[in-house]
C-alpha positions as CSV (number, residue, x, y, z in Angstrom):
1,X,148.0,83.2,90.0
2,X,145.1,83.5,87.8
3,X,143.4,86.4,90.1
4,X,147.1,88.6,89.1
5,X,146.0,88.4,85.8
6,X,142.6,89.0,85.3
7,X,140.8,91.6,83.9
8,X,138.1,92.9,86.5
9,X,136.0,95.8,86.5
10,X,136.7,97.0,89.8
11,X,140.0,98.9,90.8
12,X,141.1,96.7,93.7
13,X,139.7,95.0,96.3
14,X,140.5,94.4,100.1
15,X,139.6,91.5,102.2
16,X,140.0,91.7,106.0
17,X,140.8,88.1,106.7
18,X,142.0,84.5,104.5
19,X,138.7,82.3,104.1
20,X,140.5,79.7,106.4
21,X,140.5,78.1,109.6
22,X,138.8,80.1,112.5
23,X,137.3,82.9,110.0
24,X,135.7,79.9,108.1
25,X,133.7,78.6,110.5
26,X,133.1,81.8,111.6
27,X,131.6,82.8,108.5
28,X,129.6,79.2,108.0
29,X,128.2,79.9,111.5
30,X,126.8,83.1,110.5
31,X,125.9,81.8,107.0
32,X,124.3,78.6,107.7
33,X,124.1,78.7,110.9
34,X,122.3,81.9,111.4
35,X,124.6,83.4,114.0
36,X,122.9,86.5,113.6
37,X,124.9,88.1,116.7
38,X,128.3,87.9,114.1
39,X,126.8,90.9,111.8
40,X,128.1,93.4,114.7
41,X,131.4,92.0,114.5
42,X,131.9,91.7,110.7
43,X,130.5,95.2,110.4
44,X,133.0,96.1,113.2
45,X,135.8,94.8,111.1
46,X,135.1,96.2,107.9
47,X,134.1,99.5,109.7
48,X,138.3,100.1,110.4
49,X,139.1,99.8,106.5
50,X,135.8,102.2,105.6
51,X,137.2,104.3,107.6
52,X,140.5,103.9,107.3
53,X,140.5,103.9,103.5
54,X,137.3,104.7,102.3
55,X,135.2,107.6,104.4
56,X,133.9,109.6,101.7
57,X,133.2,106.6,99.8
58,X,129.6,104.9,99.6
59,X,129.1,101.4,100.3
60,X,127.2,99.3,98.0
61,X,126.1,95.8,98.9
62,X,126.2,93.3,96.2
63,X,122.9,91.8,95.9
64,X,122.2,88.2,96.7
65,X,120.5,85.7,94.7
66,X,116.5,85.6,95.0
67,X,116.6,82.1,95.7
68,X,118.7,82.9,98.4
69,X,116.5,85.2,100.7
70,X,113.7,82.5,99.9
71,X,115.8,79.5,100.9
72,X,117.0,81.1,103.6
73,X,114.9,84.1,104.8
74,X,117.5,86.9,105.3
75,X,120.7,88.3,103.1
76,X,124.3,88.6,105.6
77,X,125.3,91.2,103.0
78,X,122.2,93.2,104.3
79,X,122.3,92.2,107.9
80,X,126.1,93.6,108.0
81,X,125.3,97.0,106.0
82,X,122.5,97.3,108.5
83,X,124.6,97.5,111.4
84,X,127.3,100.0,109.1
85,X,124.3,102.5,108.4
86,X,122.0,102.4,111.7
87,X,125.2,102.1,114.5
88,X,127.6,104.1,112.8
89,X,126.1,106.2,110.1
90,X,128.0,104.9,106.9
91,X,126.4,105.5,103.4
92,X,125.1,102.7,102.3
93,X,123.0,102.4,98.9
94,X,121.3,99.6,97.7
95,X,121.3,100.3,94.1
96,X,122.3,97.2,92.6
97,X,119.5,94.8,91.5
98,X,120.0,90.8,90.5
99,X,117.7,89.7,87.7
100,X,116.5,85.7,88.4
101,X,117.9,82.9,86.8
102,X,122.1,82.6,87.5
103,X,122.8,79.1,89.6
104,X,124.9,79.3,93.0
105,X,127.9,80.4,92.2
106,X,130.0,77.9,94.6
107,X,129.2,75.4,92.7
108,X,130.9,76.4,89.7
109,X,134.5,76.4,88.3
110,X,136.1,79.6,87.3
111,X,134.8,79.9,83.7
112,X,131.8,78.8,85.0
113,X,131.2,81.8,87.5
114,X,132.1,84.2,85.3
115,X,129.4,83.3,82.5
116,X,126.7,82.3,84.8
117,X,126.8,85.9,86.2
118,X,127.4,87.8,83.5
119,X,124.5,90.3,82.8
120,X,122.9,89.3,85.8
121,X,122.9,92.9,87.5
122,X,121.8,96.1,87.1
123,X,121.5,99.5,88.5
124,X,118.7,101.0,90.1
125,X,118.9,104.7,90.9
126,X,117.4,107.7,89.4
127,X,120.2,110.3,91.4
128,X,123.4,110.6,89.7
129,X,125.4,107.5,90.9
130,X,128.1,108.4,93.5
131,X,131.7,108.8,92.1
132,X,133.6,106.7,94.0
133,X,132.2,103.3,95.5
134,X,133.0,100.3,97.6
135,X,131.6,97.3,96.6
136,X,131.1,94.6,99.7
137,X,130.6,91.3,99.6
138,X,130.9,88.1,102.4
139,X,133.8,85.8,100.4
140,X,136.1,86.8,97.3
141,X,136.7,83.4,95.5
142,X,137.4,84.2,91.7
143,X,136.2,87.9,91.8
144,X,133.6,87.5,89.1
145,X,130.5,88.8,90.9
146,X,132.5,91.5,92.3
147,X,133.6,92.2,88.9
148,X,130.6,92.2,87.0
149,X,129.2,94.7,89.6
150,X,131.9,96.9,89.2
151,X,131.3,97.0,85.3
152,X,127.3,97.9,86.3
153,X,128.5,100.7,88.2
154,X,131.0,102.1,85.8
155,X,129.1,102.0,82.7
156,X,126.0,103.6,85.2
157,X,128.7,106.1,85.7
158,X,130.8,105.3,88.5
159,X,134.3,107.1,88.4
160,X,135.9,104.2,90.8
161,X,134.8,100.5,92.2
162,X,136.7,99.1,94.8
163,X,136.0,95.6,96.5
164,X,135.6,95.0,100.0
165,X,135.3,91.9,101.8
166,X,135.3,89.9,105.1
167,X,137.3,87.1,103.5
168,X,139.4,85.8,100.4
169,X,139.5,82.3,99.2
């Protein structure tokens, strides 16, 4: 219940499946696992609601954490807006940046999230920042990251942020 009555900075956000079950191990395959192969069909999923809902809009992915892509060697946010840009020619603009020093969020309670990422991201881009985005990310949990992106973008000058993810917890 507390989602309903939040405050975030995007406008809405869409997730194509429930973080549960099947789509859970999914996801931890390609996550942990590196089940590379699962980018195609992630992007294949999210590619029905871009274009369904959002074909003139431009996709941003929300950055990861640097620790992340050292720990780990590769970001699946990338790997699945790869796939969106080069087999189906989707905008895609990586104009959000992630400054060091905010602590994985899954560890973290609600309040928790929401301060450790706050003023964590920023916007890189010296063209006029598209009007209308969609923000995409792996797993919506409490909605802070997506949120504080959202708030990046509209004070860069954003008219609307929309969220867009392959699950919801």
């Amino acid at each position: 219940m507390r989602c309903r009555l939040a405050d975030y900075g995007f406008n809405r956000v869409t997730a194509i499946f429930p973080y549960a079950d099947s789509v859970k191990a999914l996801i931890s395959a390609y996550k942990t696992h590196e089940r590379f192969s699962l980018a195609c069909f992630f992007a294949q999923e999210l590619l029905a609601v871009i274009k369904q809902e959002y074909s003139d809009w431009v996709l941003v992915p929300v950055p990861p954490r640097a620790g992340k892509i050292r720990k780990k060697g590769w970001d699946q946010v990338d790997a699945i807006m790869k796939t969106l840009s080069l087999k189906h020619g989707i905008a895609v603009h990586k104009i959000l940046r992630r400054v060091h020093g905010d602590i994985q969020q899954k560890s973290l309670n609600h309040d928790e999230r929401a301060r450790n990422i706050h003023g964590k991201f920023y916007c890189q881009t010296r063209l006029p920042l598209p009007r209308q985005i969609v923000l995409v990310d792996d797993v919506f949990t409490t909605g802070s990251t997506l949120s504080e992106c959202a708030a990046v973008l509209k004070t860069a000058g954003a008219l609307s942020v929309d969220g867009l993810c392959i699950a919801i917890d």
